[in-house]
C-alpha positions in Angstrom: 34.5 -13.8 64.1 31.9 -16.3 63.2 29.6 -17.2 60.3 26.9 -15.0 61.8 29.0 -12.1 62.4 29.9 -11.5 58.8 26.7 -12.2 57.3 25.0 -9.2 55.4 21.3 -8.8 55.2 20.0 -8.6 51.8 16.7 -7.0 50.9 15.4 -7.6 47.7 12.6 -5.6 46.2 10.5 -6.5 43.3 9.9 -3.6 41.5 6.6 -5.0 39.8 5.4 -5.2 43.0 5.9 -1.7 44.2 4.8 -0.8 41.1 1.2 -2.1 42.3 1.5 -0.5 45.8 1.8 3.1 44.3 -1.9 4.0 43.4 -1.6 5.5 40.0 -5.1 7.2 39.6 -7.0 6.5 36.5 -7.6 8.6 33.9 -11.2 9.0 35.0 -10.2 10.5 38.3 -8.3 13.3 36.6 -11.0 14.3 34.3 -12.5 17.3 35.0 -16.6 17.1 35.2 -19.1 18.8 33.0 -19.8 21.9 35.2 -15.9 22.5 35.6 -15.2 22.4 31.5 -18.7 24.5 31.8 -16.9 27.0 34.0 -13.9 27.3 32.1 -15.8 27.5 28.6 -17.4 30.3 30.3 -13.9 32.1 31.2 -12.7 31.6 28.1 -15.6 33.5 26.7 -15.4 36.0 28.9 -11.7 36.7 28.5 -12.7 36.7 24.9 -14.9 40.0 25.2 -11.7 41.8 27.0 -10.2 41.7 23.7 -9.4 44.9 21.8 -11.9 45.0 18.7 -8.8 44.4 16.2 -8.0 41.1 18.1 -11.5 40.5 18.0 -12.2 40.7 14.3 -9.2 38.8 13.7 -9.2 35.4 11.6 -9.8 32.4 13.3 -7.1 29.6 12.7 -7.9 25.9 12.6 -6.3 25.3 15.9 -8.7 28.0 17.5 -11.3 26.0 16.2 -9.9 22.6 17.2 -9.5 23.3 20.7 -13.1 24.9 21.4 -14.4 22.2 19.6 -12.2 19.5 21.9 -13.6 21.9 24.4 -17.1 21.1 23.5 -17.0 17.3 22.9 -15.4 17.0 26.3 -18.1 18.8 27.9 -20.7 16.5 25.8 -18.5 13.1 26.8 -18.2 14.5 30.2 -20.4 12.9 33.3 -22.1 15.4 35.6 
């Protein structure tokens, strides 16, 4: 055998740099836009009136009112 028949062929990958080939979408691409949170504020009413009455006069916890109000101020920061 010679030199050349034992050599081994070595690849070496910088992982910083296949870090920049894999498109990682930004967080505005994800975001839902304003007639989609719209929509689904609609739903959510509208699942709300499918309630029995009992459910319906209920107590509303913080949380509840947390998340419509997230719900809200993302529809209000939200582009069209």
């Amino acid at each position: 055998m010679t030199i050349d028949e034992r050599q081994v062929k070595i690849d070496i990958q910088d992982k910083d740099k296949e870090k920049d080939n894999d498109h990682i979408p930004d967080e505005e691409e994800n975001l839902p836009n304003r007639e989609e949170l719209l929509e689904y504020l609609g739903d959510h009413l509208k699942h709300g009136e499918t309630l029995p009455p009992h459910v319906r006069q209920s107590f509303v916890t913080y949380m509840d009112l947390e998340l419509v109000l997230d719900l809200i101020y993302a529809i209000l920061k939200a582009k069209s």
